[in-house]
C-alpha positions as CSV (number, residue, x, y, z in Angstrom):
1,X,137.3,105.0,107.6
2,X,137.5,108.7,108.7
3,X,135.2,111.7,107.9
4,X,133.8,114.5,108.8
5,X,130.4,115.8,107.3
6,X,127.9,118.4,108.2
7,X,124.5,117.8,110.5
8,X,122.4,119.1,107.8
9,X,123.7,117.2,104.8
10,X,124.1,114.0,106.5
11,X,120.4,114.4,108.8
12,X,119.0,114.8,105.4
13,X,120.6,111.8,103.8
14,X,119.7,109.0,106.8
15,X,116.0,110.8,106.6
16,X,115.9,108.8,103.2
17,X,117.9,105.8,104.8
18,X,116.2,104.9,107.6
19,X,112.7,104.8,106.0
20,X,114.0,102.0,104.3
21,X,115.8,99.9,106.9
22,X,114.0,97.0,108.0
23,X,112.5,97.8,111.2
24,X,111.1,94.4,112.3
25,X,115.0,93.3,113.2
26,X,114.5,89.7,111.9
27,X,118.1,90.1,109.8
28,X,119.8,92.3,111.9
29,X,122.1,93.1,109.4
30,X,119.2,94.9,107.4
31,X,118.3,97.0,110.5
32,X,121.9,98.7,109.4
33,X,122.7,101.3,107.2
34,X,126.0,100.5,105.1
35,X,128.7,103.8,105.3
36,X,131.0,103.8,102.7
37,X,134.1,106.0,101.9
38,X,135.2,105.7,98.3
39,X,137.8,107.4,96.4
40,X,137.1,110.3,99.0
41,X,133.1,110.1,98.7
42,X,130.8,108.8,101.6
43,X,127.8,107.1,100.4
44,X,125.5,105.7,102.6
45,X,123.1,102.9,101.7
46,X,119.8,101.0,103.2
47,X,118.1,97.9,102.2
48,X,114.7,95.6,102.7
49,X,115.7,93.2,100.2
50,X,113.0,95.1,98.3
51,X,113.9,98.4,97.9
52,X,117.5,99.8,98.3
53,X,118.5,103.2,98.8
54,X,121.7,104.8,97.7
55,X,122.8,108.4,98.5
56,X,125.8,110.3,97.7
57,X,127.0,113.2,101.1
58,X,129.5,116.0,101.1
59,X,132.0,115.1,103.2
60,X,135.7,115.8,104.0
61,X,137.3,112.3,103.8
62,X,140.5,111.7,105.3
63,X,140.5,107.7,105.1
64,X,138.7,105.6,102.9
65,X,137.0,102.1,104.2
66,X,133.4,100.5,105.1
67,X,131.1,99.5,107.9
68,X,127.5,99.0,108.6
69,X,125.8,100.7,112.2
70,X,121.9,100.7,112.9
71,X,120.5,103.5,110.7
72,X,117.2,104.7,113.0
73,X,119.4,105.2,115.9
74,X,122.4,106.9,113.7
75,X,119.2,108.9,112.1
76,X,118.0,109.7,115.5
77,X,121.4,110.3,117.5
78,X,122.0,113.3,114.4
79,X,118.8,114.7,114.4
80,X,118.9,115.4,118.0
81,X,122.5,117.7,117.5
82,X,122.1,121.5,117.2
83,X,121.6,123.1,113.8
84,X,125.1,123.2,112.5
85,X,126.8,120.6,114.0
86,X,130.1,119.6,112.4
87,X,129.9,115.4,112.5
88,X,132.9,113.1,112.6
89,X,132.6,109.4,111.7
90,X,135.7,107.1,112.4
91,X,135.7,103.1,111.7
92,X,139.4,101.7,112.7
93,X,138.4,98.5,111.1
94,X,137.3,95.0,112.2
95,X,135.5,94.6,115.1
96,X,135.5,97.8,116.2
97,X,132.4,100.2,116.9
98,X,132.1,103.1,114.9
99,X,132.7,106.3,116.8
100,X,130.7,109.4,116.3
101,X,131.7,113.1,117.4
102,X,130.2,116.7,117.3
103,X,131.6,119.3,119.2
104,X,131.6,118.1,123.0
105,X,129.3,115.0,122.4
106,X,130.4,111.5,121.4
107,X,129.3,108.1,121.0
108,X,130.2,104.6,119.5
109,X,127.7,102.3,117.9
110,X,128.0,98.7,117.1
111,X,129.0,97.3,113.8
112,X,128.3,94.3,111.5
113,X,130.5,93.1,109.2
114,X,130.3,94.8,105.6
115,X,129.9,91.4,103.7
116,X,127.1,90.3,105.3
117,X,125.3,93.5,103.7
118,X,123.2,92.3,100.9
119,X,123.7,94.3,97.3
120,X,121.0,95.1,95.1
121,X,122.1,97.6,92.6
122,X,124.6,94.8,90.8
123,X,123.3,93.4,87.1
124,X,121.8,95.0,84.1
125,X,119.1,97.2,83.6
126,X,118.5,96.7,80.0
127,X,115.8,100.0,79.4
128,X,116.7,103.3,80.1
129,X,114.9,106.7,80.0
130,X,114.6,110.4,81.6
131,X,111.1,111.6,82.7
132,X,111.0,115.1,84.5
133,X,110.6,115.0,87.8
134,X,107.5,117.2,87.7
135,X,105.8,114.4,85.0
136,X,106.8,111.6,87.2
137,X,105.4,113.3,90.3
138,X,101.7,113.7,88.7
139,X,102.2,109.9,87.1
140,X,102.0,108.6,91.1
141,X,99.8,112.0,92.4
142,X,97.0,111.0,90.2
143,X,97.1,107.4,90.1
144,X,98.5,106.1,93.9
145,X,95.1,106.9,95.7
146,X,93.8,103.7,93.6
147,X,96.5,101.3,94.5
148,X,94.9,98.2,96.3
149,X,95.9,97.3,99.8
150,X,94.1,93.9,99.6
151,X,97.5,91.8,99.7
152,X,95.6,88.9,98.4
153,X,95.2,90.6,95.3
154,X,99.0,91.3,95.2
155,X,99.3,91.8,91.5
156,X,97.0,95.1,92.3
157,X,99.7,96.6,94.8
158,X,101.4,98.9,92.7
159,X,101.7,101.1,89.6
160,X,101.2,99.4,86.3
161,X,104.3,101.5,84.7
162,X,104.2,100.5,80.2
163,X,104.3,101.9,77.1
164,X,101.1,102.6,75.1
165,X,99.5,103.7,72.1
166,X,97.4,106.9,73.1
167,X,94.9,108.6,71.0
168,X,97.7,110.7,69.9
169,X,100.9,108.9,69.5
170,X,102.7,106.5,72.1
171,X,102.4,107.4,75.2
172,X,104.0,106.5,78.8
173,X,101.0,105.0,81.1
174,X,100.6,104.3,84.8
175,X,97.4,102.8,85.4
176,X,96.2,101.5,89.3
177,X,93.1,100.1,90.5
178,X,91.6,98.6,93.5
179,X,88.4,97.1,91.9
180,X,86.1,99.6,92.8
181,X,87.8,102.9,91.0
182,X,90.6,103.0,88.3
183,X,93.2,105.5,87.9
184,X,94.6,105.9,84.2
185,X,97.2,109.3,83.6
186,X,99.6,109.3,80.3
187,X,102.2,111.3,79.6
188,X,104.3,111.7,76.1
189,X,106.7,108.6,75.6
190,X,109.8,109.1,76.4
191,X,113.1,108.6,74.6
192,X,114.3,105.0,75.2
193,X,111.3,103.7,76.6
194,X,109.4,102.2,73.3
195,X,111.0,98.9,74.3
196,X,110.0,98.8,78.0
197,X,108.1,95.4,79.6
198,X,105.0,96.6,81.6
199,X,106.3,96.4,85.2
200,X,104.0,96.4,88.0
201,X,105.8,99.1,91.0
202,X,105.5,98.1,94.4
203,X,103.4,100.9,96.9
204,X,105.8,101.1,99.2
205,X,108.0,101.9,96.9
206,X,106.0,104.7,95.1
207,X,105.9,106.0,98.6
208,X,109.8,106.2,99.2
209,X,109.9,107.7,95.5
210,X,107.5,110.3,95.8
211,X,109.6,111.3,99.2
212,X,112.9,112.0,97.1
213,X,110.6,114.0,94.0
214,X,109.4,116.4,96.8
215,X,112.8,117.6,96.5
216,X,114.0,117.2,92.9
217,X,114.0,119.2,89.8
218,X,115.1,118.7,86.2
219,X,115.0,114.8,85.5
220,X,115.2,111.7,87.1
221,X,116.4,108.8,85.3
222,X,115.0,105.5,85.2
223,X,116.3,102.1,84.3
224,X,114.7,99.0,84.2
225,X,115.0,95.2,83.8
226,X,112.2,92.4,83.8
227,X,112.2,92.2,87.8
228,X,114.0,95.7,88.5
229,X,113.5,99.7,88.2
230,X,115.6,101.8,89.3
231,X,115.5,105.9,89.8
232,X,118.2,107.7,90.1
233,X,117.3,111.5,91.5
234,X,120.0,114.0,92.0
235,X,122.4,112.5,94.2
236,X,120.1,109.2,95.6
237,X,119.4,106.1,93.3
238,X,116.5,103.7,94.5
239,X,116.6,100.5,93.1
240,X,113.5,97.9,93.9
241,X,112.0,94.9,92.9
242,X,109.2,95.1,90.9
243,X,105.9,92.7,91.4
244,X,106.1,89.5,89.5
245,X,102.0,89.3,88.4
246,X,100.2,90.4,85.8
247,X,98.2,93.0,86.0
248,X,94.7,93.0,85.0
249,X,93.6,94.0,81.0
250,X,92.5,97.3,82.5
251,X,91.2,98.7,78.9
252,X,88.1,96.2,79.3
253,X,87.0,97.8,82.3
254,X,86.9,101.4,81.1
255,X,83.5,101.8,79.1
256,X,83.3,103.7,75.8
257,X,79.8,104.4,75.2
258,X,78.7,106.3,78.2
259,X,77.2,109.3,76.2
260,X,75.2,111.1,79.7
261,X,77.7,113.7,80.3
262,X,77.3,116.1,83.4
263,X,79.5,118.8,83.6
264,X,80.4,120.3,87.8
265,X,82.2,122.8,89.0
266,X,85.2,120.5,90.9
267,X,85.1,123.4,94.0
268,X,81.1,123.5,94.6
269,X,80.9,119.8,93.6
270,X,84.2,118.4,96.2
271,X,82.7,121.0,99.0
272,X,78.9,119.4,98.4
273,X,79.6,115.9,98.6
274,X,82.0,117.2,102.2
275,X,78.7,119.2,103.9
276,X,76.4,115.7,102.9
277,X,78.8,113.2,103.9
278,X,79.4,114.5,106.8
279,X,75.9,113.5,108.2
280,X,77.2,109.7,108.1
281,X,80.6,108.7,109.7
282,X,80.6,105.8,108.4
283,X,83.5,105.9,105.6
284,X,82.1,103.5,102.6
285,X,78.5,105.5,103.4
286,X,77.0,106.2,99.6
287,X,76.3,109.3,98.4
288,X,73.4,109.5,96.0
289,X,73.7,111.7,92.9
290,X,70.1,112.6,91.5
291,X,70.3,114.3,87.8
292,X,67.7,116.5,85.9
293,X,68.4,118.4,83.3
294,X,70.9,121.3,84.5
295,X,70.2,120.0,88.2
296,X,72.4,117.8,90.2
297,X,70.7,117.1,93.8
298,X,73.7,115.1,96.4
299,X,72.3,113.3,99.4
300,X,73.0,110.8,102.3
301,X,71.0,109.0,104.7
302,X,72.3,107.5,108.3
303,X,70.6,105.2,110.5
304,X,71.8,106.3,113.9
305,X,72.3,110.8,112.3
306,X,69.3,111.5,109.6
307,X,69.7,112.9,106.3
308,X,71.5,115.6,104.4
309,X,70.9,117.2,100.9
310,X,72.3,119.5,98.7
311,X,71.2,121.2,95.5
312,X,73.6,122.3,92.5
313,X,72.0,124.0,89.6
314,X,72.2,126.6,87.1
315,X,75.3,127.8,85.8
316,X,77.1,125.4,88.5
317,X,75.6,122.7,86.5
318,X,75.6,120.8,82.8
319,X,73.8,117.7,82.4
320,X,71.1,117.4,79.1
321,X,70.3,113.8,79.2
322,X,67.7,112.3,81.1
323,X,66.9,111.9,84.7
324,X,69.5,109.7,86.7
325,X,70.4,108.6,90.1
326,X,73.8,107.0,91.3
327,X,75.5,106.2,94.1
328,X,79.1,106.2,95.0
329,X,81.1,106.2,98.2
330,X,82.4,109.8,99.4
331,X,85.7,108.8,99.9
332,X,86.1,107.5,96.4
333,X,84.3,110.7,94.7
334,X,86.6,113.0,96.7
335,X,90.0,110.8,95.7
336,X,89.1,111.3,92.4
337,X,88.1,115.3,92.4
338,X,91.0,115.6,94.3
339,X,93.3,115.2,91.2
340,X,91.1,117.5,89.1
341,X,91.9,121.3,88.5
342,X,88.6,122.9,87.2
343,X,85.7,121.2,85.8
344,X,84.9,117.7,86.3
345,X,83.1,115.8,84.0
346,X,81.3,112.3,84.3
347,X,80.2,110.2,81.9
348,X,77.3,108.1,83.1
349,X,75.6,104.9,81.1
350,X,72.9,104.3,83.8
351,X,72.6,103.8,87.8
352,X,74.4,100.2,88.2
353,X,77.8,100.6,85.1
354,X,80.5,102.0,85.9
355,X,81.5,105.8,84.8
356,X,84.3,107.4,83.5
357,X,85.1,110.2,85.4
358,X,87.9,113.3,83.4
359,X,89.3,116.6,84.3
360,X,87.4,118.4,81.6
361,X,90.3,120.5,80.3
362,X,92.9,117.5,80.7
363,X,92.7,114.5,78.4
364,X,95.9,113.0,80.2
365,X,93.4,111.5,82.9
366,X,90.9,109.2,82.8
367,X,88.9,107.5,85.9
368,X,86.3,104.7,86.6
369,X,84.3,104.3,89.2
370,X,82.0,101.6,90.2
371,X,78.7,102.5,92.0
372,X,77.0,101.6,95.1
373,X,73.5,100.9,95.4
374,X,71.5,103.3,97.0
């Protein structure tokens, strides 16, 4: 195998690589990334036995053949050449290291054998569909902050990803929750995916996706079996395994007849709940909302700091229904207005049920969030 490629193609390609190598070294053949020249194109790929990540280079071939070398130190040993390096990559073939040059630098790296590198990306994938990369990106931006991390609970660790029925046609869901909030965005269905299972996606693999749609336009395609989805975007495919639970019947949770709406600014209302939250730096410290008609009143308490308030009223404010007082933890309120534009809107039943919690201009969002006592 013989190559040459440039520093900023190839530094960009093992950025994506070696986030997915196993770092812990217990296979040391999944420490490495596999290098690949094929019919005169490099690919290199990385691989937990979770996730695998495939990407496509430029690069000026002159022999074809495969090897595997550690990709963290490969990532490293690239991203420390000068802007515009010209890298050359040559393999002579069984045991021997793999040699790397660029300009008056060189070095040679260890290999393992090719056929001890574990393939992922083999078999059917039964369901496919294209979702813009733009509609994907808010699918994860306004649901991931509700993932669980509770690894007992590990049917909660990810994305429920299914089709729906929406209050205006079929829709394409992802739905997470933790327990304490739940995160529920929609988009229109796409083409192909009517048929789809519900497939739970992993967080760390929403994480390594969400790193490649930083970077993509137009569409990503996605394909997906009863234990695999895979993403191709642009020139990189990621392939993972998907959770094998069920995830919870979320619809029971969401309530329906919450009919005390208050209507906040999501500016003067993210900023208030910052200035009276600050008073405690304790992060699961409630902060208690206090409602009278057109009047929203945030406050805190702390042992060991005192106590903070902060009035909201007049045109900042809507609420018509009676006097109410809630608690919720800071952290969670802010998660949620986070993924709000404008106006937020809650939708309270009383002090101790949960409530549903909208971007009042978007329907394609819904939120629940349990209270705290107070």
């Amino acid at each position: 195998m013989k190559l040459k490629a440039d520093r900023a193609s190839l530094i960009k390609a093992l950025a994506h690589i070696q986030s997915v190598a196993e770092k812990r070294n217990t296979i040391p053949i999944l420490a490495n990334a596999l290098i690949a020249v094929r019919d005169g194109k490099l690919s290199l790929t990385a691989t937990d036995m979770e996730i695998a990540v495939v990407e496509e280079v430029p690069a000026a071939t002159s022999r074809d053949g495969a090897t595997t070398a550690p990709a963290i130190t490969l990532y490293e040993i690239v991203r420390k050449l000068p802007d515009g390096a010209e890298v050359e990559l040559e393999f002579a073939g069984g045991d021997a290291q793999l040699l790397l040059r660029a300009g008056r630098y060189a070095t040679s790296l260890v290999t393992l054998p090719t056929d001890d590198f574990p393939s992922m990306t083999a078999g059917q994938f039964p369901h496919h569909f294209h979702l813009s990369a733009l509609a994907l990106r808010g699918l994860i931006d306004r649901t991931r902050f509700a993932i669980s991390t509770e690894e007992t609970r590990y049917y909660l660790n990810g994305i429920f990803l299914h089709a729906a029925e929406g209050d205006d046609g079929r829709v394409l869901r992802a739905v997470a929750t933790d327990g304490h909030r739940l995160a529920r965005v929609e988009e229109p269905l796409p083409e192909g995916a009517g048929s789809m299972p519900g497939v739970i996606v992993p967080r760390k693999t929403v994480a390594e996706l969400r790193k490649l749609l930083d970077e993509a336009t137009g569409d990503v395609e996605c394909a997906l079996s009863d234990t695999r989805i895979q993403f191709t975007v642009g020139n990189v495919q990621l392939t993972s395994k998907l959770i094998d639970g069920t995830f919870p019947e979320y619809e029971r949770v969401i309530p329906r007849d919450n009919e005390k709406i208050l209507r906040v600014g999501k500016k003067d209302f993210a900023e208030a709940v910052a200035r009276v939250a600050a008073i405690s730096s304790e992060r699961s410290r409630p902060v208690k909302m206090s409602l009278a008609r057109d009047l929203l009143v945030l406050s805190a308490a702390s042992p060991e700091q005192g106590t903070a308030s902060e009035e909201l009223e007049g045109d900042r404010v809507k609420y018509e229904a009676g006097p109410l007082e809630i608690g919720f933890q800071a952290r969670y309120l802010n998660d949620i207005t986070d993924q709000i534009g404008g106006e937020v809107e809650f939708l309270f039943s009383d002090g101790a049920a949960p409530t549903v919690v909208r971007d009042a201009a978007d329907s394609s969002a819904l939120y629940v969030l349990m209270p705290m006592r107070v």
